[in-house]
ROFI-423410 format. One line per 5 residues: number of its first residue (from 1); for each residue y, z, x of C-alpha. Coordinates in Angstrom, 2 decimals, decimal comma. Layout:
! ROFI-423410
NUM) Y:Z:X ~ ... .
END
This chain:
! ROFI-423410
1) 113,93:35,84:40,89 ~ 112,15:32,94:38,98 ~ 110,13:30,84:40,44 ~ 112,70:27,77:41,13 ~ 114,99:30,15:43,63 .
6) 113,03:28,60:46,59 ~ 113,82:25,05:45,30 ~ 116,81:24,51:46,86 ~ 119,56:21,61:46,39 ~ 117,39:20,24:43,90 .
11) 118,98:20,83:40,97 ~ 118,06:17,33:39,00 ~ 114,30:18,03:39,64 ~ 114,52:21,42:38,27 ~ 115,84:20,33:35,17 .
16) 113,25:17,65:35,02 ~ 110,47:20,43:35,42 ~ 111,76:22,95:33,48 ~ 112,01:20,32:30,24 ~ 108,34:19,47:30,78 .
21) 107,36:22,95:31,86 ~ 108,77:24,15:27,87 ~ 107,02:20,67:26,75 ~ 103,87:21,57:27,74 ~ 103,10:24,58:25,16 .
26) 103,36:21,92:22,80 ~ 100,96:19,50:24,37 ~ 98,97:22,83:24,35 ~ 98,95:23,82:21,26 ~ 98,46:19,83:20,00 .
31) 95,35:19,89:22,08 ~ 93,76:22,62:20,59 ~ 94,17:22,18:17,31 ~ 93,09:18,37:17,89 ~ 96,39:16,62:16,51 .
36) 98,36:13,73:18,18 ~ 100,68:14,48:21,04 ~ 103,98:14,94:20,18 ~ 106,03:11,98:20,66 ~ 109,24:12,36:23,31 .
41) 107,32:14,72:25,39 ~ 108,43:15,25:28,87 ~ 105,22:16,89:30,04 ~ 102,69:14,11:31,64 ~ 99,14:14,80:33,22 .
46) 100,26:13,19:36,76 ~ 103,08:13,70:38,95 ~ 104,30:12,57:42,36 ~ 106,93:14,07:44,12 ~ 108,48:12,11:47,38 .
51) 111,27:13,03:49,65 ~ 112,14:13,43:53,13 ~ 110,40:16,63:55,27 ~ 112,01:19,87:54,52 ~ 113,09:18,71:50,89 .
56) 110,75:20,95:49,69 ~ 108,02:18,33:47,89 ~ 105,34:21,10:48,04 ~ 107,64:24,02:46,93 ~ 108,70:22,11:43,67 .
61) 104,77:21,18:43,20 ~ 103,81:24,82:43,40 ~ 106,96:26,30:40,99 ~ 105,90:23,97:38,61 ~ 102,13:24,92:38,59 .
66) 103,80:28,47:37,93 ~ 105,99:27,65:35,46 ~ 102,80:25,86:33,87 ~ 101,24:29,39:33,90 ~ 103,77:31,70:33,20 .
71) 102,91:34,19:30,59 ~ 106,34:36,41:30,20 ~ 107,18:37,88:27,05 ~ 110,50:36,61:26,71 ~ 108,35:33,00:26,50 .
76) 107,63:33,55:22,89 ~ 111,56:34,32:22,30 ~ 112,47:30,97:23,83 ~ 112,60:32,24:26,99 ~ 112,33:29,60:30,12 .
81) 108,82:29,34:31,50 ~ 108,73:30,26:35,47 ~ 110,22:33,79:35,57 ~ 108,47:34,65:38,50 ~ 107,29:38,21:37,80 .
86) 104,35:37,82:34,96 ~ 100,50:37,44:36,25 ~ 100,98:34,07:36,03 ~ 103,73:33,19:38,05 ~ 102,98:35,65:40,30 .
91) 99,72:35,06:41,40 ~ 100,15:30,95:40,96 ~ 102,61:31,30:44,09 ~ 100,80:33,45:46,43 ~ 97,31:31,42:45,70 .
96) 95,29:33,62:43,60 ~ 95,08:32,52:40,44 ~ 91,91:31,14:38,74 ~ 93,45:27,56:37,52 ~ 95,59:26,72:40,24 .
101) 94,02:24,81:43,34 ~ 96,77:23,80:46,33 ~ 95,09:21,76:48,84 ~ 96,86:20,97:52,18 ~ 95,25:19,56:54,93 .
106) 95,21:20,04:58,95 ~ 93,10:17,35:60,00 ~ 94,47:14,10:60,21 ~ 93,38:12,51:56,85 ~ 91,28:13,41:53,95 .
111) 88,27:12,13:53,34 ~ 85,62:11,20:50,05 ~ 84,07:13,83:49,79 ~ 86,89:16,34:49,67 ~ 88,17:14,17:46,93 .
116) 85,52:14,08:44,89 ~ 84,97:17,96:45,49 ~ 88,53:18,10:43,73 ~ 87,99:15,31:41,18 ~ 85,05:17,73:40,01 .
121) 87,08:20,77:39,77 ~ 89,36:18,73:37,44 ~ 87,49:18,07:34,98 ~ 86,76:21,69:33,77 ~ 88,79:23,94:31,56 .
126) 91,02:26,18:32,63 ~ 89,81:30,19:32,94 ~ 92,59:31,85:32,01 ~ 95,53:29,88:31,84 ~ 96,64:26,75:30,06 .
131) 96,39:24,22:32,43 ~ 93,87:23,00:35,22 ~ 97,04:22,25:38,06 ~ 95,44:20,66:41,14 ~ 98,51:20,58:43,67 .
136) 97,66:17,71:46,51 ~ 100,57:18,53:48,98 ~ 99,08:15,77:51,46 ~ 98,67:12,93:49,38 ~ 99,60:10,32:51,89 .
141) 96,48:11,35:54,15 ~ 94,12:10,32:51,63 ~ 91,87:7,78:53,02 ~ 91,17:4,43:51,21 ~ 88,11:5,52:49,76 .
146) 89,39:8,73:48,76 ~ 92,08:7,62:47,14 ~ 89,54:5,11:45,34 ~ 87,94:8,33:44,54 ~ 91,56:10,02:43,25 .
151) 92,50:7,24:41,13 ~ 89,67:7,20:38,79 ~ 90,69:10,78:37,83 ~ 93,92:10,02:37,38 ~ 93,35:7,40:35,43 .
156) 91,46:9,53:33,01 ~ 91,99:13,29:32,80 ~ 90,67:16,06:31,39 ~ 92,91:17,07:28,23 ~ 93,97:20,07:30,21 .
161) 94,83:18,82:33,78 ~ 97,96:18,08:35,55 ~ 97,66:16,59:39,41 ~ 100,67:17,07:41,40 ~ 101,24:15,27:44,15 .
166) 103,21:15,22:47,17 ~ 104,16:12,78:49,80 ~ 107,08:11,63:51,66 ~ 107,73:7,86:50,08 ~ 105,94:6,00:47,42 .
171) 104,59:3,74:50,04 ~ 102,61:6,55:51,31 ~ 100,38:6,68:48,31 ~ 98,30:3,44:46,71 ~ 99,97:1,36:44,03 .
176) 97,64:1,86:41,75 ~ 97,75:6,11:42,17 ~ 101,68:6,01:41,71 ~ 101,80:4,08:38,52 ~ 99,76:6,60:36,67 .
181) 102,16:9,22:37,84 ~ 105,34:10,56:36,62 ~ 107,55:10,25:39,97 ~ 110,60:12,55:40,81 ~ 112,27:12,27:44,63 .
186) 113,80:15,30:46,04 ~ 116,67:15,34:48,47 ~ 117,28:17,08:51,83 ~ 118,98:20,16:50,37 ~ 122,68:20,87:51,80 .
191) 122,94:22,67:55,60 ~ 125,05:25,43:53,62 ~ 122,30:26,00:51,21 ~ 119,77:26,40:53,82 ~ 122,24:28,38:55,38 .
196) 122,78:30,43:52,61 ~ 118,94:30,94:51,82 ~ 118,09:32,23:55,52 ~ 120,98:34,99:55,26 ~ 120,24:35,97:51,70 .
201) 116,23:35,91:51,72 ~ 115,59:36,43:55,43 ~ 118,15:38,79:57,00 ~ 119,22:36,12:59,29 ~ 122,36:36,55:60,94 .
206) 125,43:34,30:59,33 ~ 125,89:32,56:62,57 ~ 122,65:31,96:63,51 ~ 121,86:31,30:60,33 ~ 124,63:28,07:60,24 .
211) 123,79:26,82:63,52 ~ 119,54:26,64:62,52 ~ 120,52:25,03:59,62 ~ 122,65:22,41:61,27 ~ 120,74:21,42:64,15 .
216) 117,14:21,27:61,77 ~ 119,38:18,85:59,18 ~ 118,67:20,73:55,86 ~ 115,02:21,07:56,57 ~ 114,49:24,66:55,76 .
221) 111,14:25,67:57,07 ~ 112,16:24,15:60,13 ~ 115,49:26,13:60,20 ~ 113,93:29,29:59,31 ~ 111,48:29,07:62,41 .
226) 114,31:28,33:64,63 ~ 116,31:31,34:63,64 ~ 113,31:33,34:63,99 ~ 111,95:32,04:67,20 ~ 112,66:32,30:70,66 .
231) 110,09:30,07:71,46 ~ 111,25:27,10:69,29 ~ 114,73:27,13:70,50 ~ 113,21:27,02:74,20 ~ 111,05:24,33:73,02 .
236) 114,34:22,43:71,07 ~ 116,62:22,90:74,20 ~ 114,19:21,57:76,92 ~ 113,77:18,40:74,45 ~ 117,50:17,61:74,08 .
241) 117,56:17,94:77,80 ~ 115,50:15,13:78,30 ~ 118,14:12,58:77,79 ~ 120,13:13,75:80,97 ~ 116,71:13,92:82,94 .
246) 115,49:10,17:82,29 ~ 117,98:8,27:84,63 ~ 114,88:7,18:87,39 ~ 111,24:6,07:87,02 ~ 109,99:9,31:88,45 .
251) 112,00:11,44:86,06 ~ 111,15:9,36:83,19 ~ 106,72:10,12:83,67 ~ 108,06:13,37:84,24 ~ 109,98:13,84:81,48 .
256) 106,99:12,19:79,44 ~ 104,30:14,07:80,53 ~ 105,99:17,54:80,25 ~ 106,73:16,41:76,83 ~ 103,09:15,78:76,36 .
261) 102,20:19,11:78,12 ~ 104,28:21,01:75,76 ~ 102,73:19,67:73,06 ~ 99,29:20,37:73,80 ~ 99,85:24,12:74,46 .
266) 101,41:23,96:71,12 ~ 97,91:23,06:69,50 ~ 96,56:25,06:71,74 ~ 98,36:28,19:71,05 ~ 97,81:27,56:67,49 .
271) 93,88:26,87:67,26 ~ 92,24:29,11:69,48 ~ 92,67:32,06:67,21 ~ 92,12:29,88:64,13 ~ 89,12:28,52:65,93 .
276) 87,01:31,97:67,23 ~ 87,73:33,05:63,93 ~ 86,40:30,24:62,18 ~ 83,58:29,97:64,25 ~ 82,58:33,82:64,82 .
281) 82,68:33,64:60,53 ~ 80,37:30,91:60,53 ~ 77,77:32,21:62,76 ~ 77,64:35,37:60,65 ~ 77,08:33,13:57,55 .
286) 74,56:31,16:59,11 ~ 72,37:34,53:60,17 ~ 73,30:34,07:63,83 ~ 71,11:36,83:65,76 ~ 72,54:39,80:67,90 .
291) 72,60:38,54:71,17 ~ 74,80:34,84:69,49 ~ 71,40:32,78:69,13 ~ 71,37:30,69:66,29 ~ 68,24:30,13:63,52 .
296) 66,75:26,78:63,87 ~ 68,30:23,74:62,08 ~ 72,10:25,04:61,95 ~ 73,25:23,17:65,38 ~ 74,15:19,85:63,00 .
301) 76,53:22,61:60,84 ~ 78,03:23,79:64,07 ~ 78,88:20,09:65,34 ~ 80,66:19,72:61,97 ~ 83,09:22,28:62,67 .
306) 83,46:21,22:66,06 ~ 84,36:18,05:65,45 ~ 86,92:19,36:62,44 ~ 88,56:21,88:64,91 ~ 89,06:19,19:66,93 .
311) 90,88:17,18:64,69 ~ 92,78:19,63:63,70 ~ 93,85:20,42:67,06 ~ 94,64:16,52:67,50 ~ 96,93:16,51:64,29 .
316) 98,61:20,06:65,54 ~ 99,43:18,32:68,57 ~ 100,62:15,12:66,90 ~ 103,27:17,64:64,61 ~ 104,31:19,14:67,31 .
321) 104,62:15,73:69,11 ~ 106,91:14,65:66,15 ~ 108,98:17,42:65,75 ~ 110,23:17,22:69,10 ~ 111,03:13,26:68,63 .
326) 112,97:14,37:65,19 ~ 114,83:16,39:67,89 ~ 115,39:13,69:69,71 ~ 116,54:11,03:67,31 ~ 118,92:13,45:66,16 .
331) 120,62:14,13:69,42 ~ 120,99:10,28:70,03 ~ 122,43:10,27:65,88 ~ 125,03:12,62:67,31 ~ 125,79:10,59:70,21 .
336) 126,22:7,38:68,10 ~ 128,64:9,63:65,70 ~ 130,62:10,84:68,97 ~ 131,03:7,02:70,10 ~ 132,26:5,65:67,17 .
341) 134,74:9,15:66,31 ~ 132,90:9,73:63,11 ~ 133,85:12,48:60,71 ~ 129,78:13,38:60,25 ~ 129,54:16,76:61,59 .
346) 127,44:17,08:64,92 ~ 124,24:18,76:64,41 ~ 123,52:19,68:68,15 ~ 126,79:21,51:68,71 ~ 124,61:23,67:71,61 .
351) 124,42:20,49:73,74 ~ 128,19:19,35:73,23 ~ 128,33:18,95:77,08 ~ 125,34:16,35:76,82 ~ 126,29:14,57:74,11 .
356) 129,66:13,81:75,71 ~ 128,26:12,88:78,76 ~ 125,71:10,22:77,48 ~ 128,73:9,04:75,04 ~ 130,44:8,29:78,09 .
361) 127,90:6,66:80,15 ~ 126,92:4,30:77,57 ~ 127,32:2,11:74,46 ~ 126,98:2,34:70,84 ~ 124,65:-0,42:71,21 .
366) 122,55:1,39:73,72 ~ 122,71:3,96:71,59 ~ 120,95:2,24:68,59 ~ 118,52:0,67:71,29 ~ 117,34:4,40:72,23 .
371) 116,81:5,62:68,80 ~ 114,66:2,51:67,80 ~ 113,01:3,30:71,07 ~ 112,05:6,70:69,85 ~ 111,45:5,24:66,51 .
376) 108,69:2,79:68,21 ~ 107,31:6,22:69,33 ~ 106,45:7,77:66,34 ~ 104,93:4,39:65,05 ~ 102,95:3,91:68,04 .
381) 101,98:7,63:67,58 ~ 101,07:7,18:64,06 ~ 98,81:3,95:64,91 ~ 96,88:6,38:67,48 ~ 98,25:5,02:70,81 .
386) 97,32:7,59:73,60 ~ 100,37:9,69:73,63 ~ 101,34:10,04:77,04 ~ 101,21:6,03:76,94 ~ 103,87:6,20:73,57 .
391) 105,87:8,86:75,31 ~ 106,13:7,34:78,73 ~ 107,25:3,61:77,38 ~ 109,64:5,77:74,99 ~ 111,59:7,23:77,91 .
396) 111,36:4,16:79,94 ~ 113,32:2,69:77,04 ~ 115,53:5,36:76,88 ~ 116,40:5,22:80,73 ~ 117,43:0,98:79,97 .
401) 118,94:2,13:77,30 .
END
């Protein structure tokens, strides 16, 4: 298993990384013995890697960090870097190795002085391996100032440092940051290839397997955690019910705030073990006495986390937020496909009887209203309107139609 089996549908990209991957022993090599770069190389110092969610931006930034590091054998026979058992490889995947920093983010941005906390790390040597890989797998939450901060690095980096970074369009990251980087967009991988990776990797029944893949689009993180869920398919079915429950006022706030609810015991359920954790480990490290007192001058420390589990609980909501709109928009897609007797294959095949009935009730051009109306969500949800406010005028909209 090398380390590109997880990269899947993207065949183009692999190529590309493989080339520069082999490239970059030569860039090596040129580098230490202080001679000119060789010309035609395919290797660069920055790259940024866009595509839709569930392309798998972050899982072609982290194969090639691997591949960057591998140390097989077979390498000095002219054997493809990234086989996925050596040290390298291995421990460049599961986050252990020396050289290779992945940073992902759960707040809602990232801020100066993480940046510059990263720009630092950049500029020294590698330990053990060749390269100093700093994988950025949020690089559209940068700030302003932090990506100020980024660009100055980027513009000029150690001899022996490659950024990678990831984001979902080329608008997402400054101008300036993108045309320092090599740029490669990945594709939403095939449903029969996601398919095909939850039954071979994951044990995941055939069927199941098919219908997680179709509903989730390709996306394959998503598809895995709806095959493997009970809760997420509960989640997915009371959100594609929501059409057939917006048809008055009161079921519209109802509809809206249960949404909301939902949501919030989402974050919920996912911070409060993340947070006692986090905060039981930094009492200990700030000497925190038996009885939970804690030694003068820490309470600005605690406030810190505070406020950053907070945030974090605010973005975990937002995600969760989104996900079920993604549901949405793709129920109304399916509707749309039914009304005009498209070929495209129906991704919601569990809510046939819904589909048909809102195809009937309405028009393709109510149709298109309804998914700019969810649309108009998400924006308003991304320019931090109160949520229940976004969510309510969403089904509103839906309900006119």
């Amino acid at each position: 298993m090398t380390v590109w089996d997880d990269l899947v549908g993207q065949d183009r990209v692999q190529d590309q990384l493989g080339a520069a991957a082999r490239d970059a022993d030569a860039l090596v090599t040129a580098h230490s013995a202080g001679e000119p770069v060789p010309s035609g190389s395919k290797m660069t110092h920055a790259w940024l890697f866009t595509g839709p969610p569930g392309s798998g931006r972050s899982t072609a930034a982290r194969a090639f960090a691997a591949a960057l590091q591998c140390t097989s054998p077979d390498r000095a026979l002219g054997g493809a870097p990234g086989c996925g058992f050596c040290d390298g490889c291995h421990t460049s995947l599961i986050g252990t190795h020396a050289d290779v920093e992945v940073v992902r983010t759960d707040l809602l941005s990232i801020g100066v002085k993480e940046t510059r906390q990263l720009v630092r790390r950049a500029q020294l040597s590698p330990a053990v391996g060749r390269w100093q890989v700093i994988v950025l797998e949020d690089a559209d939450r940068l700030t302003e100032g932090a990506g100020n901060v980024l660009l100055k690095a980027v513009e000029e980096p150690a001899p022996r440092t490659v950024w990678l970074l990831c984001a979902p369009s080329l608008e997402d990251v400054l101008p300036t940051i993108r045309s320092r980087c090599r740029h490669l967009t990945l594709r939403t991988p095939p449903v029969d290839a996601v398919a095909d990776v939850l039954i071979r990797r994951d044990g995941i029944d055939p069927e199941r397997a098919a219908s997680a893949a179709r509903a989730t689009q390709g996306h394959i993180d998503r598809a895995r955690r709806l095959a493997t869920d009970e809760k997420a398919r509960s989640r997915r079915a009371a959100v594609l019910g929501l059409p057939l429950r917006v048809e008055d006022i009161g079921g519209c706030l109802k509809a809206a705030q249960e949404l909301i609810d939902t949501a919030t015991d989402d974050a919920k359920q996912v911070s409060e073990e993340v947070d006692a954790k986090e905060t039981e480990e930094m009492k200990a490290a700030l000497g925190a006495a038996a009885g939970g007192r804690m030694p003068r001058g820490t309470a600005g420390v605690m406030k810190e986390l505070e406020d950053r589990q907070k945030r974090r609980k605010t973005r975990t909501q937002r995600d969760s937020l989104d996900l079920a709109l993604t549901d949405l928009t793709g129920f109304y897609r399916d509707v749309l496909a039914i009304q005009l007797g498209s070929r495209i294959a129906i991704a919601n095949t569990d809510a046939q009887d819904a589909l048909d009935r809102i195809a009937r009730s309405s028009t393709p051009e109510r149709t298109l209203r309804r998914i700019e109306a969810v649309t108009a969500c998400r924006r308003a949800l991304d320019r931090n309107v109160a949520p229940l406010l976004a969510v309510e005028a969403m089904t509103m909209a839906l309900r006119a139609g």
